[in-house]
N, CA, C, O and CB atoms as a CASP TS submission, in Angstrom:
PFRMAT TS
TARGET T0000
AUTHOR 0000-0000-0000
METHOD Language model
MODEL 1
PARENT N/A
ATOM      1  N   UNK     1       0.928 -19.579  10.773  1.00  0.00           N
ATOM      2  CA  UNK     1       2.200 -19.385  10.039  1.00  0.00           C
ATOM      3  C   UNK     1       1.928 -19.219   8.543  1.00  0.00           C
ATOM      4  O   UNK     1       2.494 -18.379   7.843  1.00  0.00           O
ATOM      5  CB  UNK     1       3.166 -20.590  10.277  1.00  0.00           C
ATOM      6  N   UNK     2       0.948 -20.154   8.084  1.00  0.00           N
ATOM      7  CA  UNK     2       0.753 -19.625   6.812  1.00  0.00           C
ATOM      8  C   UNK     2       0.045 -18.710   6.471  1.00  0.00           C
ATOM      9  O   UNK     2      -0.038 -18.512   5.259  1.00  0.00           O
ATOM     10  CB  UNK     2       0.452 -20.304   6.161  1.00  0.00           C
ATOM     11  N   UNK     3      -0.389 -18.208   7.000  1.00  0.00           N
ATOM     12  CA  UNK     3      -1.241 -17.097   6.929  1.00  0.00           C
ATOM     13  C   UNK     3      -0.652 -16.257   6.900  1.00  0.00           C
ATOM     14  O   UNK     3      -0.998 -15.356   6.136  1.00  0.00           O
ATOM     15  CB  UNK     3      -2.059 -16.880   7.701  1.00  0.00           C
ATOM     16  N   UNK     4       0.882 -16.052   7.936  1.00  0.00           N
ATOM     17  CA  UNK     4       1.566 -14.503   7.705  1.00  0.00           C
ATOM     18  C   UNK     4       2.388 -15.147   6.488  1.00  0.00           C
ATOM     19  O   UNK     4       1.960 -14.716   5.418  1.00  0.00           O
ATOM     20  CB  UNK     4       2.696 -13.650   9.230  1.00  0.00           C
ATOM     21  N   UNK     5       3.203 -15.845   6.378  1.00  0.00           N
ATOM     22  CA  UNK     5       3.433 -16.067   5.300  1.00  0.00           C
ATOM     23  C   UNK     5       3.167 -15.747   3.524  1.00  0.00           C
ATOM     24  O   UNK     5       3.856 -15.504   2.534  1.00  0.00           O
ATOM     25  CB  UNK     5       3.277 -16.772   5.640  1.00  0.00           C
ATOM     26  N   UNK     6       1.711 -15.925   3.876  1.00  0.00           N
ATOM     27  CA  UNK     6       1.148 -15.210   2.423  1.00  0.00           C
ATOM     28  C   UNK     6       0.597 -13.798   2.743  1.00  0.00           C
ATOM     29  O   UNK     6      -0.136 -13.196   1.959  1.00  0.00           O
ATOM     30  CB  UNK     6      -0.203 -16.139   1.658  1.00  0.00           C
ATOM     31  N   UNK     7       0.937 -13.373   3.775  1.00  0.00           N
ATOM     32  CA  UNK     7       0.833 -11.696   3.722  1.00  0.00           C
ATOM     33  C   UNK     7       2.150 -11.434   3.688  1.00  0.00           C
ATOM     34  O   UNK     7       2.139 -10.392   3.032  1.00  0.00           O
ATOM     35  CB  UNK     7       0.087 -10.842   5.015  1.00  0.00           C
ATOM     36  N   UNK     8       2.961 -11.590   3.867  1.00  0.00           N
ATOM     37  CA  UNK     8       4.491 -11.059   3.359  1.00  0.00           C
ATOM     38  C   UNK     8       4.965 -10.658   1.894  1.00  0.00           C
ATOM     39  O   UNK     8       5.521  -9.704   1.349  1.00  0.00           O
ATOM     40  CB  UNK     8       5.437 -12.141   3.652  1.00  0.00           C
ATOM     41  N   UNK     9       4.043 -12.860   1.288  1.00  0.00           N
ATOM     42  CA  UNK     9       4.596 -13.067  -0.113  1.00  0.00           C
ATOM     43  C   UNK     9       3.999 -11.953  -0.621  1.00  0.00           C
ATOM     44  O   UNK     9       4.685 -11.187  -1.299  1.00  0.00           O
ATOM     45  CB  UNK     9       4.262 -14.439  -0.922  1.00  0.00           C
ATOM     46  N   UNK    10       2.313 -11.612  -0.326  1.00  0.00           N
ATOM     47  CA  UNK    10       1.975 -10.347  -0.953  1.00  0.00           C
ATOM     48  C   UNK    10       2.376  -8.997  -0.499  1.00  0.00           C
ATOM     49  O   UNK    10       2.059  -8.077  -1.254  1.00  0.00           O
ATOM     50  CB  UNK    10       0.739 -10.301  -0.994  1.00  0.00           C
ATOM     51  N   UNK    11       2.956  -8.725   0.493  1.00  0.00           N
ATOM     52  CA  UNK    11       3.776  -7.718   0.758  1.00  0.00           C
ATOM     53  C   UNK    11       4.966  -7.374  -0.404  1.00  0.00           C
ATOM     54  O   UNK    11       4.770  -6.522  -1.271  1.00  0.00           O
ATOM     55  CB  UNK    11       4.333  -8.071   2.071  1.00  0.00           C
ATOM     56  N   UNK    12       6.229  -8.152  -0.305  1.00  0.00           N
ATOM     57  CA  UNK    12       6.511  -8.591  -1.552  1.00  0.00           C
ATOM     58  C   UNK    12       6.578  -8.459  -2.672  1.00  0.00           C
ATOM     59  O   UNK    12       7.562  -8.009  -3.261  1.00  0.00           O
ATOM     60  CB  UNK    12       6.252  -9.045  -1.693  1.00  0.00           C
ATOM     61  N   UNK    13       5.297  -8.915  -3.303  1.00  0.00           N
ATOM     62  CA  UNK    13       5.122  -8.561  -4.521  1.00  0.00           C
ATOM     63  C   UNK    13       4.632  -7.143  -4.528  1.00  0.00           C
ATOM     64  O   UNK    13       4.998  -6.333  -5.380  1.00  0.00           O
ATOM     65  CB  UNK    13       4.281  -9.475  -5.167  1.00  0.00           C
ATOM     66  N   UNK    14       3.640  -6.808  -3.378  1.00  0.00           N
ATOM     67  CA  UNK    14       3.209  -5.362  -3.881  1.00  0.00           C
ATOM     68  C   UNK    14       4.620  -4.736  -4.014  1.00  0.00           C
ATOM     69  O   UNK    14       4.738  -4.109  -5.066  1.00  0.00           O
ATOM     70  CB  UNK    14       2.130  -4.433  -2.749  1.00  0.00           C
ATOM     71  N   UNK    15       5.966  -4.741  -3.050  1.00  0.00           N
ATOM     72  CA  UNK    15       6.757  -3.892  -2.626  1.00  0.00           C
ATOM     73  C   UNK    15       7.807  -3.830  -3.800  1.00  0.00           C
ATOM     74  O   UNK    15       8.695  -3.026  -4.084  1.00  0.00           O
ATOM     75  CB  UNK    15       7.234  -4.244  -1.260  1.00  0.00           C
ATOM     76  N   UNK    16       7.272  -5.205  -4.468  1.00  0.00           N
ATOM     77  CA  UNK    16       8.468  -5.234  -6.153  1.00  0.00           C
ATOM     78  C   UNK    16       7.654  -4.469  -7.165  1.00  0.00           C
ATOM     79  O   UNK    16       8.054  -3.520  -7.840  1.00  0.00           O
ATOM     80  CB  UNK    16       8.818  -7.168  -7.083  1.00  0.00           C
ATOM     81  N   UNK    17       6.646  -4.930  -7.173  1.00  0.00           N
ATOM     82  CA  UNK    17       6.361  -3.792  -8.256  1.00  0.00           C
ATOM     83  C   UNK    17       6.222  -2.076  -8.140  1.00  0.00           C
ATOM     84  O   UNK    17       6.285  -1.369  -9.145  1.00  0.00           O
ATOM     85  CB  UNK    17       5.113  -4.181  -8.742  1.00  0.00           C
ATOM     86  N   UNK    18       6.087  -1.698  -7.195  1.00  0.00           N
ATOM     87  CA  UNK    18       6.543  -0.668  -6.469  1.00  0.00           C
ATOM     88  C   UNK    18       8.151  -0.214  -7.083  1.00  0.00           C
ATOM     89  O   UNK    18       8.426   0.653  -7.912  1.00  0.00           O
ATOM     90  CB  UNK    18       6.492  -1.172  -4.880  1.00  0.00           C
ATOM     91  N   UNK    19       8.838  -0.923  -6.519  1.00  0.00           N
ATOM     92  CA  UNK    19      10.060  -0.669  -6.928  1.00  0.00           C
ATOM     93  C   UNK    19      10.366  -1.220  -8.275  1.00  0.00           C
ATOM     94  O   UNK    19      11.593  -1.311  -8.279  1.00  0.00           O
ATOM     95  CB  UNK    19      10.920  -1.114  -5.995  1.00  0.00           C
ATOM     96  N   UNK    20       9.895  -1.653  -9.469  1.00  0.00           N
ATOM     97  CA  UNK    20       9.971  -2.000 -10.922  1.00  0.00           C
ATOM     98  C   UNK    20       9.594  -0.062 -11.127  1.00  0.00           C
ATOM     99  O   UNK    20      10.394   0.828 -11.414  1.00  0.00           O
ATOM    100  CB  UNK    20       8.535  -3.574 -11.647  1.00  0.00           C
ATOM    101  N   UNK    21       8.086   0.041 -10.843  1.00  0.00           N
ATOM    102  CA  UNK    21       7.834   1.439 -11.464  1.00  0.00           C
ATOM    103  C   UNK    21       8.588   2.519 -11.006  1.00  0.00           C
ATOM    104  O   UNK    21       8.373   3.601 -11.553  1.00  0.00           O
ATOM    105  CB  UNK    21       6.520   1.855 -11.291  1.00  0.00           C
ATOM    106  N   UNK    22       9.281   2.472 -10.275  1.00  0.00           N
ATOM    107  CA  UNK    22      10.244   3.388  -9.531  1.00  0.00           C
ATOM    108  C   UNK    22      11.688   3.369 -10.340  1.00  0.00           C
ATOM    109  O   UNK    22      12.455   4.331 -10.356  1.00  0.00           O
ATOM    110  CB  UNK    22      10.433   2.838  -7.890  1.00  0.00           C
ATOM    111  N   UNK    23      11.889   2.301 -10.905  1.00  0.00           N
ATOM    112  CA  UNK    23      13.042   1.662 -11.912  1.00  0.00           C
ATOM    113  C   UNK    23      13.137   1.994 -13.246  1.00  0.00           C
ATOM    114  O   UNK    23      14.213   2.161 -13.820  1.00  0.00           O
ATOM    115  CB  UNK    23      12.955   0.280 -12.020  1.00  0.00           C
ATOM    116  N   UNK    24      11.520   2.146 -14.016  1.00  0.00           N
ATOM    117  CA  UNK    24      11.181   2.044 -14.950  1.00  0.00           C
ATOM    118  C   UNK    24      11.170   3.725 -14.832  1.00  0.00           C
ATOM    119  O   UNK    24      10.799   4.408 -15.787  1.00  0.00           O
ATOM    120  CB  UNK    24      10.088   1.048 -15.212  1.00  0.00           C
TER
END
């Protein structure tokens, strides 16, 4: 469980900054 867990959180973050530069 924690393990997918911190592949999500980094899912996540990759998928926000993704969408920041898409914003920006």
């Amino acid at each position: 469980m924690a393990a997918v867990g911190g592949r999500l959180a980094e899912g996540g973050v990759l998928l926000g900054s993704m969408v920041a530069r898409q914003n920006l």
